[in-house]
Z-matrix of the N, CA and C atoms (Angstrom, degrees):
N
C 1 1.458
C 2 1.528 1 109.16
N 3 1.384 2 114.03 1 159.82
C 4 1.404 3 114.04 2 -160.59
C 5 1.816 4 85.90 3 -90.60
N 6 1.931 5 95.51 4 152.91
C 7 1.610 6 116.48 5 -166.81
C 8 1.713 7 107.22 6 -122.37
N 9 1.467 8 107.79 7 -7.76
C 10 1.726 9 132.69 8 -161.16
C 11 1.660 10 78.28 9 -88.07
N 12 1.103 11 112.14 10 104.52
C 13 1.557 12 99.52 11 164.91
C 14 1.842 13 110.55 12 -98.49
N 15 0.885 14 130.61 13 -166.73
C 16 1.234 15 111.68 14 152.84
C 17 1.318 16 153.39 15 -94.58
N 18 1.928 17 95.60 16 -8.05
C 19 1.820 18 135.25 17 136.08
C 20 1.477 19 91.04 18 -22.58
N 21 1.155 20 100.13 19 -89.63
C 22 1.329 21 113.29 20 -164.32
C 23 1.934 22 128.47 21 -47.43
N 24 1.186 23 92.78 22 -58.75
C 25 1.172 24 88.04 23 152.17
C 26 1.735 25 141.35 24 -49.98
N 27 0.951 26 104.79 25 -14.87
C 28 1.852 27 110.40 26 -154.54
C 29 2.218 28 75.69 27 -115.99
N 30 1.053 29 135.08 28 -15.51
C 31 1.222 30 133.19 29 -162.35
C 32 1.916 31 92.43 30 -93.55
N 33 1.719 32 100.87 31 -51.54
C 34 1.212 33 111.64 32 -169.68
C 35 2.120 34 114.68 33 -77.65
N 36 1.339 35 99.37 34 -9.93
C 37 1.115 36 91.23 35 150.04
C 38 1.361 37 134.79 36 -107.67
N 39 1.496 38 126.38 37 -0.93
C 40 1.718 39 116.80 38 171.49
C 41 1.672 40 88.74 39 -58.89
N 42 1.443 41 138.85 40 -42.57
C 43 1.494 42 141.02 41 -137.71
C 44 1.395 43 86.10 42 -99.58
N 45 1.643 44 138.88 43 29.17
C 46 1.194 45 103.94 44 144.27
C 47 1.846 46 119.85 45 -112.90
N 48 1.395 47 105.54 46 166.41
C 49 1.238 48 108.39 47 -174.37
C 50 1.066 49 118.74 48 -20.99
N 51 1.263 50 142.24 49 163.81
C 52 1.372 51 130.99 50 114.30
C 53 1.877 52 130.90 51 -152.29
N 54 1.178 53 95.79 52 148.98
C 55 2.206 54 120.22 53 -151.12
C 56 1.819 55 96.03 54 5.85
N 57 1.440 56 104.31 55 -46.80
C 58 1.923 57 94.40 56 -160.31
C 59 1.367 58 99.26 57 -115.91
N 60 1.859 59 99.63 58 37.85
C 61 1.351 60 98.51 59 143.80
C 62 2.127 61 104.28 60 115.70
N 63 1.390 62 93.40 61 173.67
C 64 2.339 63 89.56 62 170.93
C 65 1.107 64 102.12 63 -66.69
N 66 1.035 65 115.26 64 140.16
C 67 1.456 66 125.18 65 144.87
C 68 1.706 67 112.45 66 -85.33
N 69 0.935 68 120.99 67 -51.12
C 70 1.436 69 115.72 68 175.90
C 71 1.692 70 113.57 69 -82.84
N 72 1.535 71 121.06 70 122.82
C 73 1.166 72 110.20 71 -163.45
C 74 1.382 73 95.62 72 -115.13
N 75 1.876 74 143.61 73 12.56
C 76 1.526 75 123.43 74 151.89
C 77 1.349 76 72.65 75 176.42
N 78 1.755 77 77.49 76 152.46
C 79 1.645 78 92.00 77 170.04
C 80 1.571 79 96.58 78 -128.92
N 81 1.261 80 106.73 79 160.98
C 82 1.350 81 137.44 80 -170.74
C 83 1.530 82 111.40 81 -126.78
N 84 1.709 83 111.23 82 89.03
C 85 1.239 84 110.99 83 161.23
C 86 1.808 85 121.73 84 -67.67
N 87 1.744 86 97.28 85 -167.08
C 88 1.406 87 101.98 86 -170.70
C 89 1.891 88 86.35 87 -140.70
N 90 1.450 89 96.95 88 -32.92
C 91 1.363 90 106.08 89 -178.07
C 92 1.514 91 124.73 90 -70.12
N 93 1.266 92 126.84 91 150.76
C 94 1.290 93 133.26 92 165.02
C 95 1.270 94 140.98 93 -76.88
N 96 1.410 95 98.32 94 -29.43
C 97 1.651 96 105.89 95 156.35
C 98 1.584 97 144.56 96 -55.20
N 99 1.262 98 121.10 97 177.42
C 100 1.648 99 107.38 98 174.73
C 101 1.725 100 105.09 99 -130.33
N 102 0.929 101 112.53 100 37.42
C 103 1.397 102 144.15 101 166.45
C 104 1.763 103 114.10 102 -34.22
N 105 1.890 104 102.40 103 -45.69
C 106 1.180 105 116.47 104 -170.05
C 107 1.307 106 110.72 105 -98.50
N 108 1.581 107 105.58 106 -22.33
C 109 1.568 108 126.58 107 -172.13
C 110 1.908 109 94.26 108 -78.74
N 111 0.783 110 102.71 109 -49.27
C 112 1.657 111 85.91 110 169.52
C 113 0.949 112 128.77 111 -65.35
N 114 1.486 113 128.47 112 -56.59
C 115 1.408 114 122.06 113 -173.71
C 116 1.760 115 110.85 114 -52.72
N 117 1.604 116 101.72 115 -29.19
C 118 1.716 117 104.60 116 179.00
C 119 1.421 118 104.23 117 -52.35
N 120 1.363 119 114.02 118 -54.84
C 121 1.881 120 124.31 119 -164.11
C 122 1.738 121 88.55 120 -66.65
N 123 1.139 122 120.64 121 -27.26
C 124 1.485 123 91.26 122 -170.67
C 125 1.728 124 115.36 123 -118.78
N 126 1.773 125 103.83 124 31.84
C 127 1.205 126 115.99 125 162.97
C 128 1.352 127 76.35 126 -104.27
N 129 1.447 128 156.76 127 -109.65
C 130 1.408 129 154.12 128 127.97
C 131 1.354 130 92.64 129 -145.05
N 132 1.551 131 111.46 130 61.28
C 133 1.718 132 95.81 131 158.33
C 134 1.812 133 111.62 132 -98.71
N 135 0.787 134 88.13 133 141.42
C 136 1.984 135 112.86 134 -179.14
C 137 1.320 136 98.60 135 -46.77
N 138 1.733 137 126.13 136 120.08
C 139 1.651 138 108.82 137 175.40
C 140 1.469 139 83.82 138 -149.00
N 141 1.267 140 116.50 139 170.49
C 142 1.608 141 147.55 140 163.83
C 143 1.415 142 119.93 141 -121.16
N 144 1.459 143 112.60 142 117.48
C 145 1.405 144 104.22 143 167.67
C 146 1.379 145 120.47 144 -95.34
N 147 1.255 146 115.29 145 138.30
C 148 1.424 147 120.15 146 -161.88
C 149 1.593 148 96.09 147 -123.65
N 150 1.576 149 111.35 148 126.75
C 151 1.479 150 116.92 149 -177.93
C 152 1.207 151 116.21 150 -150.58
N 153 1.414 152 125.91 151 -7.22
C 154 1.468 153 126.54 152 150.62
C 155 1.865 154 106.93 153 -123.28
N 156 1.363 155 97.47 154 -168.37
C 157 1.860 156 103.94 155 -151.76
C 158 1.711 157 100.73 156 -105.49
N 159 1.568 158 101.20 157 23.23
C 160 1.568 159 94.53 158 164.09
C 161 1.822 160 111.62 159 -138.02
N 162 1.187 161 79.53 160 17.38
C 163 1.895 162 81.02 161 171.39
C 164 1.699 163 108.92 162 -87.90
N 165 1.347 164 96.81 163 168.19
C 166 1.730 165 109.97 164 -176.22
C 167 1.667 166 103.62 165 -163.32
N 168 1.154 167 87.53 166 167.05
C 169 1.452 168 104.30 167 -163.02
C 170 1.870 169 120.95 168 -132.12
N 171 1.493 170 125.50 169 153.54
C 172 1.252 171 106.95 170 -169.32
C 173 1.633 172 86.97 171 -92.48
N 174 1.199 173 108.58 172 170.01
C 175 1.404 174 131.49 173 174.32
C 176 1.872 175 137.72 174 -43.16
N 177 2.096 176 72.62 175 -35.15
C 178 1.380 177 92.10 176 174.53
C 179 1.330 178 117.32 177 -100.15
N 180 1.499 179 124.13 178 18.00
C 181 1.420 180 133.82 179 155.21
C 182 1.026 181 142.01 180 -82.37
N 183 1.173 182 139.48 181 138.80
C 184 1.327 183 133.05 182 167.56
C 185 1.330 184 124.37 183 -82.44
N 186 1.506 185 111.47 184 97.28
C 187 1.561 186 97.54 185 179.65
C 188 1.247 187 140.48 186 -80.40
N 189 1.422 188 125.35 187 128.99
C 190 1.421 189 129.66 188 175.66
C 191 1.385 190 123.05 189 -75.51
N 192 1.031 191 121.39 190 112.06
C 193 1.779 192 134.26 191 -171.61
C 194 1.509 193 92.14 192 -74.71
N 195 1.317 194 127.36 193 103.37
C 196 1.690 195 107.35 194 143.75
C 197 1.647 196 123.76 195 -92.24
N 198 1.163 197 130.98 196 75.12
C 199 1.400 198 132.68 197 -135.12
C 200 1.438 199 93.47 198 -88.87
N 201 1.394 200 153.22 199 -24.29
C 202 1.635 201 170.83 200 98.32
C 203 1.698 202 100.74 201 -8.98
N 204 1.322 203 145.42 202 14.88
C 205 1.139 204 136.82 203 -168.83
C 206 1.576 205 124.67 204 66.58
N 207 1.464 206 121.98 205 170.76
C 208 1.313 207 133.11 206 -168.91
C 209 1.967 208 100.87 207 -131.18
N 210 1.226 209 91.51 208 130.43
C 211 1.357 210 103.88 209 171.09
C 212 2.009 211 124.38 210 -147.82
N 213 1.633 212 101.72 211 82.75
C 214 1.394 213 116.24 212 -149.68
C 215 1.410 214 85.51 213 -85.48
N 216 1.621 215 122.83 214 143.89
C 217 0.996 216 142.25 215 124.86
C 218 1.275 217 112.46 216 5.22
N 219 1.637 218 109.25 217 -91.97
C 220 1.484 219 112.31 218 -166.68
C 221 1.895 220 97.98 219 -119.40
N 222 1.625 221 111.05 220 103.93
C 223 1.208 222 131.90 221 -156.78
C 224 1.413 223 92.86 222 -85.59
N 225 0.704 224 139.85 223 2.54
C 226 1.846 225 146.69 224 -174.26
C 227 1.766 226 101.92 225 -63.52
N 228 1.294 227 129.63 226 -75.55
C 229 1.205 228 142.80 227 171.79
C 230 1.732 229 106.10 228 -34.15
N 231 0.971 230 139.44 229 -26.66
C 232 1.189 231 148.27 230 -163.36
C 233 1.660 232 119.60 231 -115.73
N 234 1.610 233 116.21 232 130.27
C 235 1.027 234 105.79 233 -178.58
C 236 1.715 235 114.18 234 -109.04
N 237 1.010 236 139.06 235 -137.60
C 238 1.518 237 137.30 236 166.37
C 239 1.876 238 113.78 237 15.14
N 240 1.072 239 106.62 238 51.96
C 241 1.780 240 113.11 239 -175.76
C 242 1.611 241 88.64 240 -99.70
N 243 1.205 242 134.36 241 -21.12
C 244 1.679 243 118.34 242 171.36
C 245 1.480 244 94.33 243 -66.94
N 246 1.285 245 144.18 244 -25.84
C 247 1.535 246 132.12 245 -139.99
C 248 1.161 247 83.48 246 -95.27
N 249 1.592 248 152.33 247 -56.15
C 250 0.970 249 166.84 248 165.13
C 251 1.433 250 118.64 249 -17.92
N 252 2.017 251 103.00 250 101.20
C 253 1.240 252 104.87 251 -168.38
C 254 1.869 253 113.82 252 -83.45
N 255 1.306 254 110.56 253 126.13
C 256 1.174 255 129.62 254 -171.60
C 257 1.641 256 103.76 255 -97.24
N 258 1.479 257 104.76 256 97.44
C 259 1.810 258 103.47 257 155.69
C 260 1.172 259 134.00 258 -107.81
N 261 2.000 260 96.44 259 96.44
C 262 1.252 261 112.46 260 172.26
C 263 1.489 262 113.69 261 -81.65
N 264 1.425 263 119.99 262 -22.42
C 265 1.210 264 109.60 263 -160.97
C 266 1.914 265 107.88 264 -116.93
N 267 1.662 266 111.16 265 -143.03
C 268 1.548 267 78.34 266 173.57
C 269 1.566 268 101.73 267 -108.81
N 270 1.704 269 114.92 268 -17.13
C 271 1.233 270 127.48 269 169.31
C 272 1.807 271 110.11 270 -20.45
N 273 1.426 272 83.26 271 -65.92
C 274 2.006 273 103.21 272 178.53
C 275 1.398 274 118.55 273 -26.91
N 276 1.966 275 91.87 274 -75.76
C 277 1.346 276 114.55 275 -177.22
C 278 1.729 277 124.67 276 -65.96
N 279 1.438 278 105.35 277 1.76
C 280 2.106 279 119.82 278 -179.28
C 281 1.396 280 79.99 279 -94.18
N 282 1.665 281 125.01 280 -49.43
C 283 1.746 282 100.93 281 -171.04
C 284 0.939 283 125.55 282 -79.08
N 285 1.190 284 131.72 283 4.32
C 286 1.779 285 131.99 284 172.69
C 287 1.608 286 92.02 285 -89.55
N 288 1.457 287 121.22 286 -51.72
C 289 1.274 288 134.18 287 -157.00
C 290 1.491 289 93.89 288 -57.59
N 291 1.219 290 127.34 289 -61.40
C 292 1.432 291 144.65 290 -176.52
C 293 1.554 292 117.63 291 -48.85
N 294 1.170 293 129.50 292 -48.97
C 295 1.573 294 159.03 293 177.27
C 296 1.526 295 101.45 294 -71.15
N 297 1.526 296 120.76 295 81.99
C 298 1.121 297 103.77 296 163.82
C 299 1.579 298 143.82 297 -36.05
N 300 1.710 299 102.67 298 -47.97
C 301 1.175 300 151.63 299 -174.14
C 302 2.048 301 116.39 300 -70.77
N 303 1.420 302 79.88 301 -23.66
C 304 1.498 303 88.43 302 -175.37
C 305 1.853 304 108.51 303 -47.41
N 306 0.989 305 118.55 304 137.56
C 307 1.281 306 148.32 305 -150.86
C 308 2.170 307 89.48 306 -67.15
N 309 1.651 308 107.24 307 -50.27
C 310 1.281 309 100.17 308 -179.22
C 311 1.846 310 118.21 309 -76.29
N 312 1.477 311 105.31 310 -11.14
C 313 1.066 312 99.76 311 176.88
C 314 1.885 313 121.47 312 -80.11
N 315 1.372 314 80.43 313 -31.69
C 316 1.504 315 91.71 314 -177.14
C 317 1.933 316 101.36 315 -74.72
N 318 1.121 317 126.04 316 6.69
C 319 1.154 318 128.72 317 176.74
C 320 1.638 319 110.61 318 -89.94
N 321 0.836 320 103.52 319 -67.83
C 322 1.523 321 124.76 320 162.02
C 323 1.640 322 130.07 321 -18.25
N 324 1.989 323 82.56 322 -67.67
C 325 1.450 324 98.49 323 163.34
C 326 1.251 325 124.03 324 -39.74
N 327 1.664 326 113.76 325 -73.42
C 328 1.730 327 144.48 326 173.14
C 329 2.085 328 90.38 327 -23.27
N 330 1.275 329 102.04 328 -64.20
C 331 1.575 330 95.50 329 -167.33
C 332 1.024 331 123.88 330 -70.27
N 333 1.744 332 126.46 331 -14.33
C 334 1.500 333 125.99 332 171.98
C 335 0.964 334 107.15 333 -92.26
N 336 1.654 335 129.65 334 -16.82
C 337 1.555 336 120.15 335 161.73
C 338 1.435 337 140.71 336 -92.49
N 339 1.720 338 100.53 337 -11.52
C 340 1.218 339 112.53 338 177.89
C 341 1.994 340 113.28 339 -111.26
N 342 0.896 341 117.44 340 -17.25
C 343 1.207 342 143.61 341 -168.32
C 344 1.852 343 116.42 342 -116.57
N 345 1.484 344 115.18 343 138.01
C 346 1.393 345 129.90 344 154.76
C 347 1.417 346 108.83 345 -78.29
N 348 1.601 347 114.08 346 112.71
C 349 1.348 348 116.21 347 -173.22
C 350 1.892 349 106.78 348 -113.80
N 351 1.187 350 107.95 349 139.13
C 352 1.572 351 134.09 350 164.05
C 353 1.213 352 119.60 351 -90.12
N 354 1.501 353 114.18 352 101.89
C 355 1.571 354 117.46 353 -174.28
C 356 1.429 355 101.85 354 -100.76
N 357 1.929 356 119.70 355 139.53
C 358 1.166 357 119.75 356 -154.35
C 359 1.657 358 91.98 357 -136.56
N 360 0.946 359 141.06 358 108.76
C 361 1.574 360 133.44 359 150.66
C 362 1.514 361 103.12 360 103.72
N 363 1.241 362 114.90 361 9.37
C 364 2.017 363 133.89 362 157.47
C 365 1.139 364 130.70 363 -33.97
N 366 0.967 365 165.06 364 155.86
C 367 1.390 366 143.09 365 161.72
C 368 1.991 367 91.37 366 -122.37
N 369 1.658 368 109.61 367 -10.01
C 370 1.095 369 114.94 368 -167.42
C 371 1.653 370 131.32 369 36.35
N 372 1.421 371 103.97 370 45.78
C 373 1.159 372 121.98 371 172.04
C 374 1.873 373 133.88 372 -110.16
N 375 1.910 374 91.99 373 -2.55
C 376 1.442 375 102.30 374 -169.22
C 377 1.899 376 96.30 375 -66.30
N 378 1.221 377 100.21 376 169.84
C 379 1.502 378 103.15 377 171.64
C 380 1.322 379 106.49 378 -103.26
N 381 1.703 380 139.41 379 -14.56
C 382 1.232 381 119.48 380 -169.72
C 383 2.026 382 90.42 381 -78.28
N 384 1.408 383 96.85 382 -54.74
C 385 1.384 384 101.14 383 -175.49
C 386 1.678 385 126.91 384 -33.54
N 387 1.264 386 101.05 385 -43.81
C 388 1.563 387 113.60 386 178.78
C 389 2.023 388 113.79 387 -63.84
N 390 1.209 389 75.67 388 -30.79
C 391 2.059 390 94.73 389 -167.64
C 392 1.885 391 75.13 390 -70.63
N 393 1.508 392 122.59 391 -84.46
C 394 1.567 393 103.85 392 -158.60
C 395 1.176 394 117.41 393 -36.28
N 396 1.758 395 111.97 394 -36.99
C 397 1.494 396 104.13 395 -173.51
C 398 0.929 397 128.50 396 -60.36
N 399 1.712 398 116.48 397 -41.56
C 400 1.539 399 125.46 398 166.42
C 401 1.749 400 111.53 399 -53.89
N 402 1.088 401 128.45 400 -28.16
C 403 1.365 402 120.21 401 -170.73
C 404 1.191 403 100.85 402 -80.52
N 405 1.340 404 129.62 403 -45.44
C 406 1.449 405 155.43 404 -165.36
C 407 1.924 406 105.13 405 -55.18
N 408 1.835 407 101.91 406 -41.14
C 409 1.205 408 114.72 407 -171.47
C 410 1.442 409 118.91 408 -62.53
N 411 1.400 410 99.41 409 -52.76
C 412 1.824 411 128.94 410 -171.38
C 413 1.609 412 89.34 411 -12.01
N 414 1.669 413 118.92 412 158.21
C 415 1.389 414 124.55 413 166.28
C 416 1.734 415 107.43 414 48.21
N 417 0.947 416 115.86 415 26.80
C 418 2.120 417 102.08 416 -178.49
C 419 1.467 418 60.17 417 -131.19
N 420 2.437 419 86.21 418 149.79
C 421 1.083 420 112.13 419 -176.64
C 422 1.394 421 92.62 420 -105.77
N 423 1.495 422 131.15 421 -29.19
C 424 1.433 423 123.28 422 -157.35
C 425 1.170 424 90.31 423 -129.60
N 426 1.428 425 128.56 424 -170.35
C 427 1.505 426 156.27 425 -166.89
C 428 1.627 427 110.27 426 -108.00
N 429 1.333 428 111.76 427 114.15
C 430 1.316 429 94.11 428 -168.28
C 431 1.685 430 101.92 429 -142.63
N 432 1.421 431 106.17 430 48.80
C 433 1.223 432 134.40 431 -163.00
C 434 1.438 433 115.98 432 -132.30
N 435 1.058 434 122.60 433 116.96
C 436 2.080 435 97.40 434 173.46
C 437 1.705 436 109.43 435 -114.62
N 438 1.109 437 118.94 436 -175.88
C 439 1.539 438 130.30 437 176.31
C 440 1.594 439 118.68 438 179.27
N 441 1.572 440 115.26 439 103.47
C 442 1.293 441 103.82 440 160.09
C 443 1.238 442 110.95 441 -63.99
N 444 1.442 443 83.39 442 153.19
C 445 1.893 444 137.29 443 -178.07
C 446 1.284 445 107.14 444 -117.32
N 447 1.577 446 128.59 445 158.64
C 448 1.227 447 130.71 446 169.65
C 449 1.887 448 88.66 447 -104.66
N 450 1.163 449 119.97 448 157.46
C 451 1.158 450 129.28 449 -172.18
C 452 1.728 451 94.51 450 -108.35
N 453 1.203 452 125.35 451 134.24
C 454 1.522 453 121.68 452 -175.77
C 455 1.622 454 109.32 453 -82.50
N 456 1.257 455 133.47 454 118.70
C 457 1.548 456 123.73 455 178.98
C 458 1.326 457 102.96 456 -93.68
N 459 1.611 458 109.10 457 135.61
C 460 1.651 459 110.77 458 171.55
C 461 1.214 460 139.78 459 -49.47
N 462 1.402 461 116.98 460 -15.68
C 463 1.395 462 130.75 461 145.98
C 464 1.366 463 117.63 462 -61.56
N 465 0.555 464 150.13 463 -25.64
C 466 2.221 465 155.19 464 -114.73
C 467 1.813 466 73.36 465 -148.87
N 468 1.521 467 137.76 466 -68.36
C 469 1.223 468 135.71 467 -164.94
C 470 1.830 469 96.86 468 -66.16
N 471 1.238 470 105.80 469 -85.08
C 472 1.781 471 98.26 470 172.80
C 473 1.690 472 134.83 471 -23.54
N 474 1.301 473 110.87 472 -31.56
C 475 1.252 474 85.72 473 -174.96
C 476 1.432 475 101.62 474 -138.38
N 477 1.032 476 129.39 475 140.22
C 478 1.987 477 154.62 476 170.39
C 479 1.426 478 94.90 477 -92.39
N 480 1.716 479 93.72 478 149.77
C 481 1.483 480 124.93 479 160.42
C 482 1.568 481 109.84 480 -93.47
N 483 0.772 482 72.04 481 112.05
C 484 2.010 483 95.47 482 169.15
C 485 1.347 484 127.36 483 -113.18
N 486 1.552 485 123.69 484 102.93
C 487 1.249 486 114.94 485 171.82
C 488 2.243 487 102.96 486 84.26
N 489 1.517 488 95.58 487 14.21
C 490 1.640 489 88.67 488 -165.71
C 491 1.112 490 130.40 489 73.08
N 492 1.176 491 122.96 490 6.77
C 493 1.774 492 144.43 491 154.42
C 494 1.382 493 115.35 492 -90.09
N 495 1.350 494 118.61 493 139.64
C 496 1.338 495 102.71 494 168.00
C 497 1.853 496 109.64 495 -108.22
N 498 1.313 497 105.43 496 138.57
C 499 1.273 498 131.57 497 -164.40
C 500 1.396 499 130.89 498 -111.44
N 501 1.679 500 117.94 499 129.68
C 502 1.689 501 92.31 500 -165.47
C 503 1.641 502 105.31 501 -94.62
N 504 0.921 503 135.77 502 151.77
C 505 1.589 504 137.59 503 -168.52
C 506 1.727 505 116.58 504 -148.59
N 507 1.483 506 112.27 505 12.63
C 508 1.370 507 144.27 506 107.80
C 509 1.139 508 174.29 507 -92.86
N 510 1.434 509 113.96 508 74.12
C 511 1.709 510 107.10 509 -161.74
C 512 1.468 511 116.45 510 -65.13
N 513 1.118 512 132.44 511 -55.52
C 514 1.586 513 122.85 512 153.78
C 515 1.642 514 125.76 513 -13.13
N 516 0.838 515 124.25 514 65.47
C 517 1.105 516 136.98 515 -174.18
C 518 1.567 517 105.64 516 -58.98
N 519 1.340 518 111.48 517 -76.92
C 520 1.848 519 126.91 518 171.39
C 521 1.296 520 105.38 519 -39.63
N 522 1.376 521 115.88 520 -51.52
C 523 1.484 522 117.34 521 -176.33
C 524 1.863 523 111.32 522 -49.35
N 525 1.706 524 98.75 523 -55.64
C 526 2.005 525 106.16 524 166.52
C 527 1.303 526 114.32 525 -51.67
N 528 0.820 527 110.83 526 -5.78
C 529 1.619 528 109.00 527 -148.27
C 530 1.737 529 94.91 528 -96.22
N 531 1.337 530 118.91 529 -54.85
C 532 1.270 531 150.96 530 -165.62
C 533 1.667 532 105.26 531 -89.91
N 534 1.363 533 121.76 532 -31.81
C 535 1.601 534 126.25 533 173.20
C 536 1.853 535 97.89 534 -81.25
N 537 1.182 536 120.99 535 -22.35
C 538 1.600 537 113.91 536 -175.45
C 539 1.580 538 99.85 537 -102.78
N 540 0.864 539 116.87 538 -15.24
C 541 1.677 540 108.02 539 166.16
C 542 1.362 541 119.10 540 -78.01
N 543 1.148 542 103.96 541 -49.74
C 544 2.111 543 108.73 542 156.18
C 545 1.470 544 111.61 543 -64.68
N 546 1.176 545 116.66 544 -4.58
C 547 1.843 546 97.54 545 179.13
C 548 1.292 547 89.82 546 -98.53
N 549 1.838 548 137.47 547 -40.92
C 550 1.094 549 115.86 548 -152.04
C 551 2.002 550 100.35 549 -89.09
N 552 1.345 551 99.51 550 -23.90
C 553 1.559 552 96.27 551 169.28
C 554 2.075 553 122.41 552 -51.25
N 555 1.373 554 80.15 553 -31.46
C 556 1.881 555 95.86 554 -170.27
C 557 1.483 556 104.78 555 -84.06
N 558 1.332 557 130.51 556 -34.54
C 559 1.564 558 149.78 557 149.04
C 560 1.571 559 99.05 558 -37.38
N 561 1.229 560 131.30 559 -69.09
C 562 1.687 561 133.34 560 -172.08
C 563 1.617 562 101.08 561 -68.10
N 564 1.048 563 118.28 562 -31.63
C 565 1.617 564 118.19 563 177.69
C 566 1.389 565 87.30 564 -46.44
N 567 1.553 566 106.63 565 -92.46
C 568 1.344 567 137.06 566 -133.65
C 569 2.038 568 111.91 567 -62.63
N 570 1.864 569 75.85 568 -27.80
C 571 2.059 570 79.45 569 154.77
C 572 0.833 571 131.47 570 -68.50
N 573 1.555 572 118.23 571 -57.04
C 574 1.427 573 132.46 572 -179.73
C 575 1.555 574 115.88 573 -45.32
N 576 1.858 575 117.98 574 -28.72
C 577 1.198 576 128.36 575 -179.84
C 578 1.684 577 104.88 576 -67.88
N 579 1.293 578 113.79 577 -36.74
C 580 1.426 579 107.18 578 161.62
C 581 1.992 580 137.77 579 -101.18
N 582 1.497 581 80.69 580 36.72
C 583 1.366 582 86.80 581 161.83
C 584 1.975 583 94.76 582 91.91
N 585 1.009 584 128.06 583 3.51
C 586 1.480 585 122.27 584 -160.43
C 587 1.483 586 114.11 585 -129.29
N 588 1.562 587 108.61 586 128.93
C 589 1.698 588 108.94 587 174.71
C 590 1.227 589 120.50 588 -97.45
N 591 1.220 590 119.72 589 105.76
C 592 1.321 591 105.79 590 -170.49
C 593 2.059 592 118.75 591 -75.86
N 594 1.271 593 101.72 592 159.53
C 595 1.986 594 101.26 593 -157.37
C 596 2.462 595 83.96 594 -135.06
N 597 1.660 596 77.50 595 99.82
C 598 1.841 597 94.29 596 -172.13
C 599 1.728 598 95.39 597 -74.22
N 600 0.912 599 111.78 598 111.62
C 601 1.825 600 125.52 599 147.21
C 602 1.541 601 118.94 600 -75.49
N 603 1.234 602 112.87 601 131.20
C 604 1.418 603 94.40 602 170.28
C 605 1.523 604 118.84 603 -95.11
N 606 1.270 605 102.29 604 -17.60
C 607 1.375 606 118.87 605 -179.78
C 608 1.581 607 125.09 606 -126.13
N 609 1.725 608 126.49 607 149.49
C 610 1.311 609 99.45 608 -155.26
C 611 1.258 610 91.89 609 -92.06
N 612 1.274 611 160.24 610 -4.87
C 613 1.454 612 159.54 611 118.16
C 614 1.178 613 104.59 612 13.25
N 615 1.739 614 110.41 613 -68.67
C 616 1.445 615 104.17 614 -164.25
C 617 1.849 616 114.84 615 -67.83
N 618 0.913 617 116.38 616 -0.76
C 619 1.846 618 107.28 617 177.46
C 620 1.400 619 116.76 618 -72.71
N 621 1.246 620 114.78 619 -34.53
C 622 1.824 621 123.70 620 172.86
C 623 1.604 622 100.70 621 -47.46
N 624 1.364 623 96.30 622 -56.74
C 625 1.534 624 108.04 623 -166.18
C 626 1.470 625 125.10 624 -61.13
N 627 1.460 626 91.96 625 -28.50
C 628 1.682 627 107.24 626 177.35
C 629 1.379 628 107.40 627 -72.45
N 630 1.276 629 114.92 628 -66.57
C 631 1.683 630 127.04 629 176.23
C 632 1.356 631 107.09 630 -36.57
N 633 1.361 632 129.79 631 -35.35
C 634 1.367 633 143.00 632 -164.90
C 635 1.566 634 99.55 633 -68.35
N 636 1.315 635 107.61 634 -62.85
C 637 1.575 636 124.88 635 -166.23
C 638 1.672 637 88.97 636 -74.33
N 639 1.260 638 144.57 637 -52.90
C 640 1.374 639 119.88 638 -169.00
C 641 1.392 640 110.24 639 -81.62
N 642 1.545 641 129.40 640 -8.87
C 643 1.815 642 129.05 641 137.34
C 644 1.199 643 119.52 642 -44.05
N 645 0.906 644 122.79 643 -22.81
C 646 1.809 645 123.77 644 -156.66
C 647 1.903 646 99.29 645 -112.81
N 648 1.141 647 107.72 646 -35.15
C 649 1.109 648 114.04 647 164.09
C 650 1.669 649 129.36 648 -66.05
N 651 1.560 650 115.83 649 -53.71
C 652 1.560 651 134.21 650 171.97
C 653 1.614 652 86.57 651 -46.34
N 654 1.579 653 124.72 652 -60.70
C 655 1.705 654 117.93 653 -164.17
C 656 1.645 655 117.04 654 -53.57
């Protein structure tokens, strides 16, 4: 079955070259898969996956952060994938959390302080993530961070599936209407406090499309 989504695709092209040079200089998954690592090999841009704290990369690579661990398909190509800390559980995620120093945190850091970062498939609710960002922020006057959001529609908030029906379980309509305009205003606050603009989709369709148009633009 096809794995090229169009996520993927529209991700794997901001990351290719272009004449005066990358524009995208590493990405930092969350995921375990190599999902992105393929479509790279079969645009043929040059990448490195990086998943424990003694790998390195040549210059002319693009490195892939799996900072949550690596779990490839076909593990053959790859060496040190036991070293590779995997947080499935919460055990995992207290020792990165715990470890200032930890090798993925200090990755992370480097890119919210040195780097304009594009957050893709976030819900931006983890707490380790938020803590770099806040550290990351200190001394910045503006936001120089982005992250889609799904934007909540008052329909989509009003009504639940129940039983495989869909059901309304708000009659106040104006009332939804007016409580999601203050949530998503209080949402842009509370980003912006860490350095981040958030960019509302209403649909997950539209992110290919977005990435597309700010590719087409960088060229």
């Amino acid at each position: 079955r096809p794995i090229d989504s169009d996520l993927i695709k529209s991700i794997t092209s901001m990351c290719l070259p272009r004449r005066t040079g990358a524009k995208v200089k590493s990405v930092v998954t969350y995921n375990f898969d190599d999902l992105l690592e393929r479509q790279l090999t079969t645009n043929a841009i040059l990448h490195r996956c990086i998943y424990t704290d003694n790998e390195s990369y040549d210059p002319d690579e693009l490195p892939v952060y799996h900072v949550h661990g690596f779990l490839p398909e076909n593990r053959n190509p790859y060496d040190g994938l036991d070293n590779s800390t995997l947080v499935f559980s919460e055990e995992g995620y207290h020792q990165i959390y715990s470890d200032s120093y930890h090798w993925s945190n200090l990755v992370q850091l480097n890119s919210f302080r040195e780097s304009n970062c594009l957050m893709i498939g976030l819900s931006m609710t983890d707490p380790n993530l938020r803590r770099l960002l806040d550290i990351s922020s200190k001394n910045i006057e503006r936001s120089k961070h982005f992250a889609f959001m799904k934007r909540l529609s008052s329909a989509e908030f009003c009504h639940e599936e129940i039983d495989g029906k869909e059901t309304k379980v708000i009659d106040n309509v104006d009332a939804a209407e007016k409580f999601l305009e203050r949530h998503h205003t209080l949402n842009e606050e509370l980003m912006k406090e860490l350095g981040v603009t958030i960019i509302w989709y209403e649909s997950y369709d539209d992110i290919p499309e977005i990435i597309k148009a700010v590719a087409r633009h960088e060229n």
